[in-house]
C-alpha positions as CSV (number, residue, x, y, z in Angstrom):
1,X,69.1,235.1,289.0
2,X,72.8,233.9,287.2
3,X,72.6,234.7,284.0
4,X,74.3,231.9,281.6
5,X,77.2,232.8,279.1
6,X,76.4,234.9,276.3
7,X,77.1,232.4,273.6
8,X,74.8,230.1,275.3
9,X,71.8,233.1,275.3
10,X,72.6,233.0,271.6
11,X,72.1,229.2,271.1
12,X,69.1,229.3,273.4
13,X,67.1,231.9,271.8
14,X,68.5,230.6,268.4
15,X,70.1,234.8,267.9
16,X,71.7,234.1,264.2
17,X,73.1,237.5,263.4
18,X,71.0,238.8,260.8
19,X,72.8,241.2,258.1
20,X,69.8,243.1,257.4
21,X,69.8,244.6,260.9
22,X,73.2,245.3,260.8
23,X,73.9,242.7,263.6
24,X,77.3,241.9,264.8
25,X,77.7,240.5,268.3
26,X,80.6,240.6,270.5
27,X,81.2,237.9,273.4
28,X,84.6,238.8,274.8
29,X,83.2,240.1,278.0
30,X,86.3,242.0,278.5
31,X,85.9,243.8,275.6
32,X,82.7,244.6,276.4
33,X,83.9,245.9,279.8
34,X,86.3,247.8,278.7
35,X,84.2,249.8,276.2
36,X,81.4,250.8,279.2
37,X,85.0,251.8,281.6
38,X,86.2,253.9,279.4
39,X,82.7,255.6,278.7
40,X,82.3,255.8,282.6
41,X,85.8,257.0,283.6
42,X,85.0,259.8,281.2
43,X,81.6,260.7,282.1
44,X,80.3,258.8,285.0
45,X,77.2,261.1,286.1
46,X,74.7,259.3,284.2
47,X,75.6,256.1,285.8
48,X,74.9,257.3,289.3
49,X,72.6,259.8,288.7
50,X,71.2,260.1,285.6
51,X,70.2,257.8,282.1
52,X,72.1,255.3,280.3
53,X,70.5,255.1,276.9
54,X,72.0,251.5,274.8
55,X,71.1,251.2,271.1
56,X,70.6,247.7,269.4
57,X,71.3,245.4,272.7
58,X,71.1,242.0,270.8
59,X,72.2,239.4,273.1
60,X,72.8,241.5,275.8
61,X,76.4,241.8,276.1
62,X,77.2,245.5,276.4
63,X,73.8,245.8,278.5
64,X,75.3,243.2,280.8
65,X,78.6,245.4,281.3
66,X,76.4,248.4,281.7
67,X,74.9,247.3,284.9
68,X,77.7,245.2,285.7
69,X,79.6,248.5,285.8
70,X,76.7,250.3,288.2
71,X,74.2,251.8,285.9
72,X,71.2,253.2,287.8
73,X,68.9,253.2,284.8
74,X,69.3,251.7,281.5
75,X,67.2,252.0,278.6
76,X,67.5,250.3,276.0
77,X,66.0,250.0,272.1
78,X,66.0,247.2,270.6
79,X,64.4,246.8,266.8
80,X,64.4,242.6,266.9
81,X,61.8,241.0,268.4
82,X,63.6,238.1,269.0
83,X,65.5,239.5,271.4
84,X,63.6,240.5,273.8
85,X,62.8,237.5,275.5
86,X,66.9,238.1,276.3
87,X,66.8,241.5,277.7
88,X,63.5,240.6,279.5
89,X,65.9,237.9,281.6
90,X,68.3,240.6,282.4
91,X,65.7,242.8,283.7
92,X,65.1,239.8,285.7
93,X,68.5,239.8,287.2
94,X,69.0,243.4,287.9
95,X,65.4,244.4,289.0
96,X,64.3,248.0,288.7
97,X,67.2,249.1,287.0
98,X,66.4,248.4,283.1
99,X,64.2,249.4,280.9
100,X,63.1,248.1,277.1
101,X,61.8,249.7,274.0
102,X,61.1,247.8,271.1
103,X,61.4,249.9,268.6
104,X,63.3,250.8,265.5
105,X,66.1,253.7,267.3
106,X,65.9,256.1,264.1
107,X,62.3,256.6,265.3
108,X,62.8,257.3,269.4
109,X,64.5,260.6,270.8
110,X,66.6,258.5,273.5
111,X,66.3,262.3,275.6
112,X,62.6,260.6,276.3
113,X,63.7,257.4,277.6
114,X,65.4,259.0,281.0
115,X,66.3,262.1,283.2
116,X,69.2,263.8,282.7
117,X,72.2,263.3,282.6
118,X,71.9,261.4,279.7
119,X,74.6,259.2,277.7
120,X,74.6,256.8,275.1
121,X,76.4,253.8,274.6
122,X,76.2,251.7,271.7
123,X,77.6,249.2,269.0
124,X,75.7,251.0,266.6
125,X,74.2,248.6,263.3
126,X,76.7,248.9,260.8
127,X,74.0,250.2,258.7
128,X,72.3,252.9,260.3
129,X,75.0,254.2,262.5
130,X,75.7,257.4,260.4
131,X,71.9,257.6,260.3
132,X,71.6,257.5,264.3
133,X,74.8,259.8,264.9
134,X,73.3,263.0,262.8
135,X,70.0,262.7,264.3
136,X,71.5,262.9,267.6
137,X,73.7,265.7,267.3
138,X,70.5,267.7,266.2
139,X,69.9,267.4,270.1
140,X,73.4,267.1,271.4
141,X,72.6,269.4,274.6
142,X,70.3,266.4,276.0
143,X,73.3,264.3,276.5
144,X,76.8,264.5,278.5
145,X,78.3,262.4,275.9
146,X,78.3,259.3,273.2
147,X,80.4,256.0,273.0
148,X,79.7,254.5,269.8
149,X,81.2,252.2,267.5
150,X,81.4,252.4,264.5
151,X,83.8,251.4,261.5
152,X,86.3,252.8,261.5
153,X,86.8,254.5,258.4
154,X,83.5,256.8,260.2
155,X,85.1,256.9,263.2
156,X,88.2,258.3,261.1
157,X,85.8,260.6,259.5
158,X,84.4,262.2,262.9
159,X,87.9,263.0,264.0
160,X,89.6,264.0,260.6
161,X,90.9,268.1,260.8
162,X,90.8,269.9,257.9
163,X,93.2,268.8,254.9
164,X,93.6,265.4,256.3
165,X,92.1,262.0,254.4
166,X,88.3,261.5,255.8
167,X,87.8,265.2,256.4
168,X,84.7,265.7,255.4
169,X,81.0,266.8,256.1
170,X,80.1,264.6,258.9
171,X,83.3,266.1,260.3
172,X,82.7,269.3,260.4
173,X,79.1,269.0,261.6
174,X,80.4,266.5,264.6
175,X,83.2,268.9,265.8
176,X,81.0,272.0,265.4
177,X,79.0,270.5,268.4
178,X,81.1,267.6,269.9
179,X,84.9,267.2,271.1
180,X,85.5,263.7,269.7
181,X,88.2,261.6,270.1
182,X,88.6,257.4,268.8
183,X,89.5,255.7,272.1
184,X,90.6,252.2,270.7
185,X,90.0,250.1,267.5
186,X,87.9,246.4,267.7
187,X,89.5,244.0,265.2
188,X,87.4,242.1,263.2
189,X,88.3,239.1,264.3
190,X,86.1,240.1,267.9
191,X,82.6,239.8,266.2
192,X,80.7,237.1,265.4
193,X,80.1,236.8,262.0
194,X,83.1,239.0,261.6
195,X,82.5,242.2,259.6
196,X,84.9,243.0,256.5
197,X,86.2,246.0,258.1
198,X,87.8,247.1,261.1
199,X,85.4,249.3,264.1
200,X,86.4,251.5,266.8
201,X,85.3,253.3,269.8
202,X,84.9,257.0,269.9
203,X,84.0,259.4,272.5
204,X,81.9,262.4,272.0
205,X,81.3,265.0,274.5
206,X,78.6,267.9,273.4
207,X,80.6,270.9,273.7
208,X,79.0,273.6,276.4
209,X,78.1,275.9,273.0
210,X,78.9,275.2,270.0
211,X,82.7,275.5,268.5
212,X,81.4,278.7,266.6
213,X,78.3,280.6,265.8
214,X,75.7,279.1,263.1
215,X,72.4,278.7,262.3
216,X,72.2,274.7,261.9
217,X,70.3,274.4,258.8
218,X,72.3,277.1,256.8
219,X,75.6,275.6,258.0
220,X,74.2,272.2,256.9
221,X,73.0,273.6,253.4
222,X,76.8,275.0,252.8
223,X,78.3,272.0,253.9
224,X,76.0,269.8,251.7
225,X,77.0,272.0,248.8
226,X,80.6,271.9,249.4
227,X,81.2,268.6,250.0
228,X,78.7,267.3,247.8
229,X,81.0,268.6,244.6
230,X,84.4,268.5,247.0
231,X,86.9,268.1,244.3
232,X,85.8,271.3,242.8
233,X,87.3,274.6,244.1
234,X,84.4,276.8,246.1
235,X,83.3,279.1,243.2
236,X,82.3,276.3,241.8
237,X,80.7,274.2,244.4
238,X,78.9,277.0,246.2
239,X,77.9,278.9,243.1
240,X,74.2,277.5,244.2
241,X,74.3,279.3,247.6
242,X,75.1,283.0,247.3
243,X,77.2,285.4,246.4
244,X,81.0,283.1,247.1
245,X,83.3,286.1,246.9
246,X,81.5,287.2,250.0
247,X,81.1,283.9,251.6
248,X,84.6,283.2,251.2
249,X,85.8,286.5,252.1
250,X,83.5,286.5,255.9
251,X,85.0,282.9,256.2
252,X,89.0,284.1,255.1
253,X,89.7,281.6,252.6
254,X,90.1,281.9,248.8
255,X,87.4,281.0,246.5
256,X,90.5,278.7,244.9
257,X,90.2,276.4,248.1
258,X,88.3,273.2,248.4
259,X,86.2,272.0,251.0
260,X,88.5,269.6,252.6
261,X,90.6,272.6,253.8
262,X,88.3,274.5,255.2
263,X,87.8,274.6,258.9
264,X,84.5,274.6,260.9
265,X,85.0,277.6,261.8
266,X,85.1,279.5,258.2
267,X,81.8,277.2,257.3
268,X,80.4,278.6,260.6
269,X,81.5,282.0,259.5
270,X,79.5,281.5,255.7
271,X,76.8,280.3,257.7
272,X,76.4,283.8,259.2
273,X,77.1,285.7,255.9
274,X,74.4,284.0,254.3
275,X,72.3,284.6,257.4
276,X,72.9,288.0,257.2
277,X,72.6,288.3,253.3
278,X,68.9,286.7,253.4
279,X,67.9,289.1,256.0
């Protein structure tokens, strides 16, 4: 089975982009080549061996590339109905190695859709890629890495070190279980409609263990309380949590600092005085 261009699949199944799904599609098959290259050069187990897990397929594009670019198994989620009748032609043309979920992606653990070694590779909705991203990293150790898009003010966000603009508490929570890196920006002009903002690619690769001892919730609860008041200096912002002349002292940084200057590794270091403290 040839499968016709994509622009064509959109004007065949009548795909208008809808905004309330967050949809955005890309045709530049290049593009789309080069995002699933990249992903593979740098992790290229779970195409031979293992699961590749796509989020939010839409017309098919990226899931084309995927295979294209000798996926085993792919599994993909995909929220619109109306697109299924799309994926069910691909499945068509590459028997046996594709499989389709239609479901809505912040309800499915992707670690269920495939053995191991799992990845994910996605043009994430604009509006419920944050959402997506945390919910994985609360089972990074499933997976041998993520490509995502995102915009790319998040994507600046994931990579931002301390005291640098974007810093921030998605930051601190990526890099305390991912290496992450942004491995090229997607102008606007690349979508169709065309979003308002700029995307890019990044990679993340769950670290082995993570970049310092923590117990995830209490790490999460300091975080929350820092950045959620991150203008103010720590004895003010963590005031809430415990004692913060001794959180601030296990972690080495004054209770003058904010939280954009503190590294994961001080807020793992909190994490553990507060552990201790509530023993």
């Amino acid at each position: 089975m040839i499968l016709p261009p994509l622009r064509e699949v959109v004007e065949r199944y009548d795909l208008i982009a809808k905004k309330a799904l967050g949809q955005n599609f890309i045709f530049d098959t290049n593009l789309l080549d080069k995002i699933v290259r990249s992903a593979k050069s740098r992790d290229p187990a779970p195409f031979n061996e293992g699961t590749v897990v796509e989020v939010g397929p839409g017309p098919g594009g990226l899931t084309r590339a995927i295979l294209e670019n000798g996926a085993k198994h792919l599994a993909v989620i995909e929220k619109d109905a109306r697109c299924l009748p799309v994926l069910n032609d691909i499945k068509e043309a590459y028997p046996n190695r594709m499989t389709a979920l239609q479901a809505d992606a912040l309800t499915v653990d992707p670690a269920e859709l495939g053995g191991a070694p799992r990845c994910v590779i996605a043009n994430l909705p604009y509006n419920v890629g944050t959402a997506l991203l945390t919910g994985w990293l609360k089972h990074a150790k499933d997976f041998s890495s993520f490509t995502l898009m995102f915009q790319k003010e998040v994507a600046d966000r994931l990579v931002a070190a301390p005291a640098t603009d974007g810093y921030g508490r998605l930051s601190v929570l990526t890099q305390w279980l991912c290496e992450a890196e942004i491995l090229f920006t997607v102008d606007r002009s690349c979508f169709t409609p065309p979003p308002k903002v700029t995307s890019a690619i990044v990679f993340l690769r769950p670290r082995e263990k993570p970049a310092a001892p923590a117990r995830p919730d209490l790490l999460e609860r300091i975080t929350a309380a820092a950045f959620g008041q991150r203008r103010k200096m720590l004895r003010s912002s963590l005031k809430t949590i415990g004692n913060v002349e001794k959180l601030c002292e296990a972690a080495g940084v004054e209770p003058t600092a904010r939280a954009e200057t503190v590294s994961v590794e001080a807020f793992c270091a909190m994490a553990r005085c507060l552990e201790e403290t509530n023993r």
